[in-house]
C-alpha positions as CSV (number, residue, x, y, z in Angstrom):
1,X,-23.1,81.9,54.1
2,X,-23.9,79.3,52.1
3,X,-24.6,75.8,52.8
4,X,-22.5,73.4,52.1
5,X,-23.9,69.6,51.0
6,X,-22.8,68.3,54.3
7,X,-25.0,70.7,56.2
8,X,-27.8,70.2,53.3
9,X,-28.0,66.2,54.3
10,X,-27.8,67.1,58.0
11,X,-30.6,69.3,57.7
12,X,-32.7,66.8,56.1
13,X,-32.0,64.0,58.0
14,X,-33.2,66.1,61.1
15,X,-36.0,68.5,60.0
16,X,-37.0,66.4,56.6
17,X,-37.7,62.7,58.0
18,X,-41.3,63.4,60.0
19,X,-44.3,64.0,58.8
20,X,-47.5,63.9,61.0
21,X,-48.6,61.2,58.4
22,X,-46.2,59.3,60.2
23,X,-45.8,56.8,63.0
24,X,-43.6,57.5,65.7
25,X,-39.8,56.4,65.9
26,X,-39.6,54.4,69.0
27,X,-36.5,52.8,69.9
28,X,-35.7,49.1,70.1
29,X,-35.6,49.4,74.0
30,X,-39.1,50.6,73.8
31,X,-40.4,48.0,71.8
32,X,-39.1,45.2,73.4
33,X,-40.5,46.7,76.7
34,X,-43.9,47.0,75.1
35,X,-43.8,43.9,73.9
36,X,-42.8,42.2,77.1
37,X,-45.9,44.1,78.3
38,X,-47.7,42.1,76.2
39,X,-46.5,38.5,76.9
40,X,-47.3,39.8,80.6
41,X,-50.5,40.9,79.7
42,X,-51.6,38.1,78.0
43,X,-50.4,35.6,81.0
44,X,-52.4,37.7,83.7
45,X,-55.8,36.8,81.4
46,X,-54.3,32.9,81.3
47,X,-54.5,33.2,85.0
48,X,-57.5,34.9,85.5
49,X,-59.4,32.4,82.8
50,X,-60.6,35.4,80.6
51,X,-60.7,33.9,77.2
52,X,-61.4,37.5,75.7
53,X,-58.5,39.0,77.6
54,X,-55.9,36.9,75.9
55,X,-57.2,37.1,72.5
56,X,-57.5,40.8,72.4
57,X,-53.7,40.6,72.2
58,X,-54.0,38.5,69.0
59,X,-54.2,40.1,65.3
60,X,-57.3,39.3,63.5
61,X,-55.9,37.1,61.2
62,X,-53.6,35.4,63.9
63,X,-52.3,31.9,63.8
64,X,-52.1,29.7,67.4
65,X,-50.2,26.5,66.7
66,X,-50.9,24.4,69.9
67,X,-49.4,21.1,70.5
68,X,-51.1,18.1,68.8
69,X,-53.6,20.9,67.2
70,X,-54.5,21.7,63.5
71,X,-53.2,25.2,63.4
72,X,-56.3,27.4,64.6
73,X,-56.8,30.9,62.7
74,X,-58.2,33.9,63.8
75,X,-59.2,35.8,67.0
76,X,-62.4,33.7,67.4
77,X,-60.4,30.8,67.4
78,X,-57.6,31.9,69.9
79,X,-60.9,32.9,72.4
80,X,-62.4,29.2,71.6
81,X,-59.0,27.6,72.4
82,X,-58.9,29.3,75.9
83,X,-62.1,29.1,76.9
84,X,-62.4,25.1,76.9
85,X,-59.4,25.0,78.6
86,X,-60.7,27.3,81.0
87,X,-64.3,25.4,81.2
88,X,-62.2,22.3,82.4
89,X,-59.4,23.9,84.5
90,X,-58.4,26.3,86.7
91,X,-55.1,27.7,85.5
92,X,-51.7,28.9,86.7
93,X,-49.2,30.4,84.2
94,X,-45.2,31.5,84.9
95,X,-43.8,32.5,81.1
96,X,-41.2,35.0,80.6
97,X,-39.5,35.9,77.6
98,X,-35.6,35.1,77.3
99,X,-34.8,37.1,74.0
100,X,-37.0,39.7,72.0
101,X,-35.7,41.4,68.7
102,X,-37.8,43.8,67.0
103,X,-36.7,44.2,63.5
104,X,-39.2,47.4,61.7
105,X,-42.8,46.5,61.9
106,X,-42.1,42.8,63.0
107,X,-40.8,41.4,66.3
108,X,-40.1,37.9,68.2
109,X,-40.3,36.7,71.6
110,X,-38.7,33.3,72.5
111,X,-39.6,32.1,75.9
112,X,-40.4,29.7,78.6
113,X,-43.5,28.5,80.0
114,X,-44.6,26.0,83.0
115,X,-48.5,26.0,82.8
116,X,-50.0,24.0,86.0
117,X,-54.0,22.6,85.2
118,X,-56.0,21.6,88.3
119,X,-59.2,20.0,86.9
120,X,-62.8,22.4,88.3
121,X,-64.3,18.8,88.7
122,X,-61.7,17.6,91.0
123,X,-58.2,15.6,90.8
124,X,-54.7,15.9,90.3
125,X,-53.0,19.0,88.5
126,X,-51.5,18.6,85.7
127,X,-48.0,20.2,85.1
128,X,-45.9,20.7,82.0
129,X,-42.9,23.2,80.7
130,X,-42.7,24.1,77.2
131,X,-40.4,26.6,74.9
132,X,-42.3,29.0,72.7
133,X,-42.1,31.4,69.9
134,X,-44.3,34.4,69.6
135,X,-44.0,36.5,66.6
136,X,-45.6,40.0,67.1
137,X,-46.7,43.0,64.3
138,X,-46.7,47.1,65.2
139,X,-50.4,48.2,65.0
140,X,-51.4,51.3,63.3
141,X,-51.3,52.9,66.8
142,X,-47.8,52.1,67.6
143,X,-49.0,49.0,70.2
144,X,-47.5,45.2,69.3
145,X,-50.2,42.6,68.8
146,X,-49.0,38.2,68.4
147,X,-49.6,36.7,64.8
148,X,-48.2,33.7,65.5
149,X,-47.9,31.7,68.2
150,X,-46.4,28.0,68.6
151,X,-44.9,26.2,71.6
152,X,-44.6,22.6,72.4
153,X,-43.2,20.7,75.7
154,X,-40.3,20.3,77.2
155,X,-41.6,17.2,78.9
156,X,-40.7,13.6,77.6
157,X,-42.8,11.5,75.9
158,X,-44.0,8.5,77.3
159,X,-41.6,5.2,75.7
């Protein structure tokens, strides 16, 4: 029996669209939960103070884009970021993502964020809400590491 082209594409589209060269297909649903695995990740080592722990979820090449900060690139600067905030405070982080979308090998997660600063020498917290925007790239391995990563405050200025 022969085949006919409809049967020809099917097969192809089933059998002819992996290779073990490639990476695997994961779905949307997936990567949006791996990715919020990530933001969670990264606000665990906020808390804990571990400079190391949050910039292991950072690309090489990664831009952070603090608030009222030349634009800092690279993992080493991520670390150095952390870690003198975390020489002069002891930190508490709540962040959660309120939309991811995951588009190929690129992905976003826009979120919230109230970060609370008690100073290790003594003295009043500090408290402020901001908005952010990660921006995230598939590795190699399938995992999602941040590229980019701006926020700024919710708070008012001072008139």
């Amino acid at each position: 029996m022969p085949f006919s082209r409809a049967k020809y594409f099917l097969c192809v589209l089933i059998f002819g669209c992996t290779s073990q060269s490639e990476k695997p297909i994961v779905s949307n649903s997936t990567d949006e939960q791996m990715i919020t695995q990530v933001s969670a990740a990264r606000a665990e080592a906020f808390n804990q103070s571990d400079a190391e722990g949050i910039a292991q979820h950072f690309t090489a090449d990664a831009t952070l884009m603090a608030p009222g900060k030349n634009a800092m690139v690279g993992k080493d600067s991520v670390r150095a970021y952390y870690q003198a905030i975390f020489d002069q405070y002891e930190p508490v982080l709540e962040s959660h993502y309120e939309e991811v979308s995951v588009e190929g090998d690129l992905a976003y997660g826009r979120g919230e964020a109230t970060v609370t600063l008690t100073p290790r020498e003594g003295g009043a917290p500090t408290v402020s809400t901001s908005k952010y925007l990660n921006i995230l790239r598939r590795q190699p391995n399938g995992s999602w590491k941040t590229t980019h990563d701006i926020w700024n405050s919710n708070d008012s200025a001072p008139e």
